[in-house]
RODO-2510 file (C-alpha; in nm, 4 decimals, decimal comma):
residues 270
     n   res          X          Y          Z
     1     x    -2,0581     6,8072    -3,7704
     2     x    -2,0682     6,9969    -4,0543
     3     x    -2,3854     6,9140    -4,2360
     4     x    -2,3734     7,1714    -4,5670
     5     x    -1,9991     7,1916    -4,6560
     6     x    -1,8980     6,8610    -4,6629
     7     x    -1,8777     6,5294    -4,4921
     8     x    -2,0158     6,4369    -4,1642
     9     x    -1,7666     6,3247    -3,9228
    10     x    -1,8017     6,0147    -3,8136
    11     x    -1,7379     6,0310    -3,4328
    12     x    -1,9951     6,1490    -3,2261
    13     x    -1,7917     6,2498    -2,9188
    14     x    -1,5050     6,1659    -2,7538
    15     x    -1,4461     6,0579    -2,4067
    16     x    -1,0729     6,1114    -2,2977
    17     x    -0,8929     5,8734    -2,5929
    18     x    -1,1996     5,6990    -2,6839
    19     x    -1,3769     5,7987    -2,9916
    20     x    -1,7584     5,7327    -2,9761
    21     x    -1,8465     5,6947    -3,3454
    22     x    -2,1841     5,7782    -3,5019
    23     x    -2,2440     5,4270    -3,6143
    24     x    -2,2370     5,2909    -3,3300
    25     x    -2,4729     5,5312    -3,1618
    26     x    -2,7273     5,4766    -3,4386
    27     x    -2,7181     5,1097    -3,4221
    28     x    -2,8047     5,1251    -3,0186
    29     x    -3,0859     5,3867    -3,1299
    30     x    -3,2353     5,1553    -3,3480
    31     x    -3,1869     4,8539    -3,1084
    32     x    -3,3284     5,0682    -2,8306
    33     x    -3,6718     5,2112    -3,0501
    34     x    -3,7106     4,8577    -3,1935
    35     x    -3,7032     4,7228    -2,8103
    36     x    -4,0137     4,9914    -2,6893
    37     x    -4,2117     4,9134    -2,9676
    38     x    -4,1812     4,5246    -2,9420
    39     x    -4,1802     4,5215    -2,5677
    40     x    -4,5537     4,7662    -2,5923
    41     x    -4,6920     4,4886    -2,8214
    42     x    -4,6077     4,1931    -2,6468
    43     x    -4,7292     4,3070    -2,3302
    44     x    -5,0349     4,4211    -2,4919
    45     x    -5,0723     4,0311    -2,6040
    46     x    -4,9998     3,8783    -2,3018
    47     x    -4,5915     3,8493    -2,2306
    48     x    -4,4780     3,9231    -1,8928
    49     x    -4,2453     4,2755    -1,9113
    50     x    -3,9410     4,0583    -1,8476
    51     x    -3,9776     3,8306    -2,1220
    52     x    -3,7942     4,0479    -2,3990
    53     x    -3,5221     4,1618    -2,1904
    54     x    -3,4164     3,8208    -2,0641
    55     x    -3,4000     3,6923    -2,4702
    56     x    -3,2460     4,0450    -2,5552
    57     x    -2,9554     3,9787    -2,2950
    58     x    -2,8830     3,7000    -2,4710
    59     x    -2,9788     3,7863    -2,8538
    60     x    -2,7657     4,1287    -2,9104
    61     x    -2,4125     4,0546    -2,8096
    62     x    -2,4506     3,7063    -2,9915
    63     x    -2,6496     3,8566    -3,2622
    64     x    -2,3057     4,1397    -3,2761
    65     x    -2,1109     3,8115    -3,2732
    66     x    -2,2969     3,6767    -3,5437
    67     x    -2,2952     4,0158    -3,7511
    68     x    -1,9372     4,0426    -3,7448
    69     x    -1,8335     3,6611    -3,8203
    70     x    -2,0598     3,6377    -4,1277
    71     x    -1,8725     3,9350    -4,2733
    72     x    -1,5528     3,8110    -4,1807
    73     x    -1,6007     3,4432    -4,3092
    74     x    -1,6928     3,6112    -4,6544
    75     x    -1,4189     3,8793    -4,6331
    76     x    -1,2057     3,5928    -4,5131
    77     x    -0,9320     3,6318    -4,8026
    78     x    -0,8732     4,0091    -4,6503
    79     x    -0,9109     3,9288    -4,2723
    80     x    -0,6974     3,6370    -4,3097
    81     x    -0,3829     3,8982    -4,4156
    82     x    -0,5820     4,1715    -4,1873
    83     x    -0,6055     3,9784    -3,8821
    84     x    -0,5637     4,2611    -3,6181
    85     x    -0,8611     4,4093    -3,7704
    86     x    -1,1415     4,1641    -3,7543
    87     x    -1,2188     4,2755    -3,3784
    88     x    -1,2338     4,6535    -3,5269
    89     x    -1,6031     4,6932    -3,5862
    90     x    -1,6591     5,0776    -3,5162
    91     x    -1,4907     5,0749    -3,9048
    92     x    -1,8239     4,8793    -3,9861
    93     x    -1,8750     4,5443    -4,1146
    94     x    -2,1549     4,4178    -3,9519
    95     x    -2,3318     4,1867    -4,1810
    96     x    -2,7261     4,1985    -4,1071
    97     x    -2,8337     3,8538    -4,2281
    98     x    -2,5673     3,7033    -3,9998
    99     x    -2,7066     3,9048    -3,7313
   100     x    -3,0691     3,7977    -3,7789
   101     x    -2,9915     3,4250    -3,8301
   102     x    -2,8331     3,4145    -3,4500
   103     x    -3,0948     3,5916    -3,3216
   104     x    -3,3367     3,3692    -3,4968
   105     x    -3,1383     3,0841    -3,3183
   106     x    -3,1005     3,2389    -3,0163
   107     x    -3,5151     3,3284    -2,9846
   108     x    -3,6169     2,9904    -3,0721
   109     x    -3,3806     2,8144    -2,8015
   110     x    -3,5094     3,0495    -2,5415
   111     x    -3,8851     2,9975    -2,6080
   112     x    -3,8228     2,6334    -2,6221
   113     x    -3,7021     2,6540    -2,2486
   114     x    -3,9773     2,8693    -2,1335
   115     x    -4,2212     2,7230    -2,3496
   116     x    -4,3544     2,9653    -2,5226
   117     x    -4,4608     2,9890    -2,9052
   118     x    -4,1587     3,1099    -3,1261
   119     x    -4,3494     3,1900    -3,4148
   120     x    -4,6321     3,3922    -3,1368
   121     x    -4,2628     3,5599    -3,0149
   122     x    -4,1743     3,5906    -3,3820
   123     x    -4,4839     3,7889    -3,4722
   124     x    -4,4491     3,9883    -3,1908
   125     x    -4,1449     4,1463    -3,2878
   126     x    -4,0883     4,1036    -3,6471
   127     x    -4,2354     4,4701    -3,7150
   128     x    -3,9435     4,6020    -3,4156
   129     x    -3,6934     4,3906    -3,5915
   130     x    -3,7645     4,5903    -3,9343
   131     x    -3,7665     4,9487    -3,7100
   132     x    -3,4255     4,8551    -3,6022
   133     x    -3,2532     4,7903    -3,9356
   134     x    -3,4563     5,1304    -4,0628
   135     x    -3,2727     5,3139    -3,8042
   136     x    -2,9453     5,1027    -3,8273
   137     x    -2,8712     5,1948    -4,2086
   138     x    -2,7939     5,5316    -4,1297
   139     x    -2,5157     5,4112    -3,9240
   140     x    -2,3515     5,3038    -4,2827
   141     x    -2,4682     5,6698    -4,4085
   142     x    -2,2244     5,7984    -4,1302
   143     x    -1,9368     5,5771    -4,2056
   144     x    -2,0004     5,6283    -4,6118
   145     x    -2,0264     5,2861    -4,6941
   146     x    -2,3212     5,0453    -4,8072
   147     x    -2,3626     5,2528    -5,1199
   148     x    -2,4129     5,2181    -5,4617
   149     x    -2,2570     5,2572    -5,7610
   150     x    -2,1560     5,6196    -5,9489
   151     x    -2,4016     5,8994    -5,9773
   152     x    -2,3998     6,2496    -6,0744
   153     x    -2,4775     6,5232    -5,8395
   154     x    -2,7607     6,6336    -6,0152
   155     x    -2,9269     6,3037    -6,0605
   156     x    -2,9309     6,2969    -5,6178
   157     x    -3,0951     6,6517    -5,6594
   158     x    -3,3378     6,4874    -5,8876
   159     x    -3,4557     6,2488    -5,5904
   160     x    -3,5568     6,6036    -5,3804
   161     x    -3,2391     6,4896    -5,1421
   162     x    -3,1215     6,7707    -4,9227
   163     x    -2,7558     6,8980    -4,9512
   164     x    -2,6380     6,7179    -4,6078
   165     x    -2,7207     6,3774    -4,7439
   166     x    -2,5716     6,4529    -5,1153
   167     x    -2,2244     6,5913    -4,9402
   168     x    -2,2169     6,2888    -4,7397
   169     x    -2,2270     6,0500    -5,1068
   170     x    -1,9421     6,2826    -5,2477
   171     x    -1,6714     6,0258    -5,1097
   172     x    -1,3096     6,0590    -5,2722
   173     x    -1,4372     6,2814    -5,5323
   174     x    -1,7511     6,1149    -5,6800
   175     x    -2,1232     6,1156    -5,6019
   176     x    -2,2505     5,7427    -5,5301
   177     x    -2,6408     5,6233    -5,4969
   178     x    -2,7630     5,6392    -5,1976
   179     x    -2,8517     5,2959    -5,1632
   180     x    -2,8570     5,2783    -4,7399
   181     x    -3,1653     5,5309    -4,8084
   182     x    -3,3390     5,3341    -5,0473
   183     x    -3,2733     5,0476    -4,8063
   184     x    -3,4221     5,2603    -4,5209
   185     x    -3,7301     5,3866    -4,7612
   186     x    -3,7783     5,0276    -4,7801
   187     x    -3,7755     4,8579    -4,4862
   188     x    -3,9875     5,1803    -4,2945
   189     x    -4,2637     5,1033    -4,5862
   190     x    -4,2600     4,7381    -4,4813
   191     x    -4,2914     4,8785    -4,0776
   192     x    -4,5775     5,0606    -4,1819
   193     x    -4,7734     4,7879    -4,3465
   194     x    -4,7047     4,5225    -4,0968
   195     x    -4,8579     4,7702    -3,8352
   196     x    -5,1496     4,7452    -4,0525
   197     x    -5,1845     4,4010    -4,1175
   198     x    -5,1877     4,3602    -3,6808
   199     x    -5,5778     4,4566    -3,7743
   200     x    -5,5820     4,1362    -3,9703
   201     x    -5,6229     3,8341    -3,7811
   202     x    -5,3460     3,6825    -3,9551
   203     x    -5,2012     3,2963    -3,8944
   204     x    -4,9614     3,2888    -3,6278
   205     x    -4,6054     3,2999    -3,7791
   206     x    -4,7576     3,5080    -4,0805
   207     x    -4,6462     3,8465    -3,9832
   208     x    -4,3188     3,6644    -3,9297
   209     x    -4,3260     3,5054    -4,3118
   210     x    -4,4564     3,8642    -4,4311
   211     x    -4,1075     4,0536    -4,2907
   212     x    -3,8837     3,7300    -4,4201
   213     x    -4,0396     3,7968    -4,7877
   214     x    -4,0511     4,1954    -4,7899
   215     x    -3,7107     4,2654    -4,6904
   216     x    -3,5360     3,9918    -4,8949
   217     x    -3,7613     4,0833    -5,1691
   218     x    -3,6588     4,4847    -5,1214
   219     x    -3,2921     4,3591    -5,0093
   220     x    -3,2017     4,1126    -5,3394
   221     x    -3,2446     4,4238    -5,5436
   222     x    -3,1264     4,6913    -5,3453
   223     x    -2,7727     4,4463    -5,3271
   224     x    -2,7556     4,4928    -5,6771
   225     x    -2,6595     4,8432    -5,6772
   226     x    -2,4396     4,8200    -5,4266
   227     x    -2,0416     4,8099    -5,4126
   228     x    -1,9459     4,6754    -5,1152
   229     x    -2,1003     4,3436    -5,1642
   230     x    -2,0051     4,0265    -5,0329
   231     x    -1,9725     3,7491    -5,2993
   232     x    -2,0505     3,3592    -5,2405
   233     x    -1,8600     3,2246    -5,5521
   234     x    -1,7699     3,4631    -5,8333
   235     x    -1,9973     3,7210    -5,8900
   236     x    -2,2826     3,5624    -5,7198
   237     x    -2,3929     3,7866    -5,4013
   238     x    -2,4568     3,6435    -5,0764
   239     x    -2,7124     3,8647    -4,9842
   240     x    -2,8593     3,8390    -5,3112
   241     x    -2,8732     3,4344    -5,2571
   242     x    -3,0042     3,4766    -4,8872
   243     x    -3,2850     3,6918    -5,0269
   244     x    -3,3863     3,4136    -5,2669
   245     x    -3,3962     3,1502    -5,0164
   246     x    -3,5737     3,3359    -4,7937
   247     x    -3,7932     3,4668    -4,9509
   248     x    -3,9091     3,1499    -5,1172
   249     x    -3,9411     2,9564    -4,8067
   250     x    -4,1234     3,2366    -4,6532
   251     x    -4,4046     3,1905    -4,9490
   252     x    -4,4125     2,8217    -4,9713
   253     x    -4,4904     2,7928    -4,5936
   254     x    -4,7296     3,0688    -4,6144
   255     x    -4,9164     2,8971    -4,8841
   256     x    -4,8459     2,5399    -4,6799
   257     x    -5,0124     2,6408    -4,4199
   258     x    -5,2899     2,8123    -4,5949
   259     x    -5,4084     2,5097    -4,7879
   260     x    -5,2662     2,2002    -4,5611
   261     x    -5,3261     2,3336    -4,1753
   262     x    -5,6982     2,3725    -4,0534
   263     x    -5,7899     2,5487    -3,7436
   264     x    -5,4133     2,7087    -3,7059
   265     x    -5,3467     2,9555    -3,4673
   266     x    -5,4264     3,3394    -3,5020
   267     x    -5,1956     3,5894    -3,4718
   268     x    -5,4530     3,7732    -3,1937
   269     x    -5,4828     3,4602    -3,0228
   270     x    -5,3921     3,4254    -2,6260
***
């Protein structure tokens, strides 16, 4: 890697003919950090040690699926002239919203079979899920993509960036923003309040609500800037529209439960 004179590569290491790319490493990283942290806490709160490995056995190759078909189905007019390339994912297109809806899915099927409390489960790991994605962005720094529109050099030495994140923006010739950091900034902000908030005895399913509404909150603008975007219809953003729905049925069931539901469960309960 060559971190001052120009762009990073973006394979880690190769072994024999296979190239082990740097996004791909990252995105393990962030699964693997977000896994220690969520497995600590739910342990803590009663889980048995198991219980996060048998739904992550299940959740991350179907959440992968999930990633990747959500892009694709958007992308569909390219794949559908591309098609050897919609298996290639080391060139990146992993779509996070499609990622988190299957494992939504997948975690509420599984605690429905061992009877357990989704939204308790939820809770539980909604602060890990965040980690992960903080980590996971700087798989798209790697590969150059995920970024924003044009910048000058000087406004990215404005932000106090060092020189090995401004060479990696330079891409064919112009500086872009940086909008995978600001993404990362973001999300890592959210981590660190929702550790805080474990102090509150929040409603079960609130901590949940609280990461639905900050990232899509953080997310709907952050889309704005970027590039790459997928579109629904038009110019309308996907992400941008997923943000919006989220994040208002976060806040209405939040406030639903508030005023409607006595005696609801605590986040600190057993």
């Amino acid at each position: 890697m060559n971190f001052l004179l120009g762009a990073i590569d973006p394979i880690a290491f190769s072994l024999g003919p296979i190239d082990v790319r740097w996004y791909g490493v990252i995105i393990a990283t962030g699964i693997v950090i977000a896994f220690l942290v969520a497995q600590k806490e739910m342990v803590k709160r009663g889980f048995h040690p198991d219980f996060l490995t048998d739904v992550l056995i299940w959740a991350v190759p179907l959440a992968i699926l999930g990633a990747r078909l959500y892009y694709v189905i958007f992308k569909w007019e390219f794949y559908a002239q591309n098609p050897g390339k919609i298996l290639q994912i080391w060139e990146g297109g992993l779509a996070i919203h499609g990622a988190l809806i299957v494992s939504f899915i997948v975690a509420y099927v599984f605690t429905k079979k061992r009877d357990v409390s989704f939204l308790k489960l939820a809770d539980m790991t909604a602060p890990s899920i965040l980690i992960g994605q903080t980590v996971g962005r700087w798989g798209n720094f790697m590969n150059q993509e995920a970024h924003g529109g044009e910048v000058s050099r000087s406004f990215l030495e404005n932000l106090f960036l060092p020189d090995w994140i401004i060479n990696q923006m330079y891409i064919d010739g112009t500086y872009y923003h940086p909008t995978f950091l600001y993404e990362s900034l973001w999300n890592f902000t959210g981590v660190m309040i929702m550790i805080a908030l474990r102090r509150v005895n929040l409603l079960r399913g609130e901590m949940f609500l609280f990461y639905i509404m900050w990232y899509s909150f953080g997310r709907f603008f952050i889309e704005g800037m970027r590039t790459d975007s997928l579109y629904l219809i038009g110019e309308l953003r996907t992400a941008q529209v997923i943000s919006i729905i989220g994040f208002a049925v976060a806040l209405i069931i939040v406030i639903y439960r508030r005023v409607m539901i006595k005696n609801a469960a605590r986040y600190k309960d057993a």
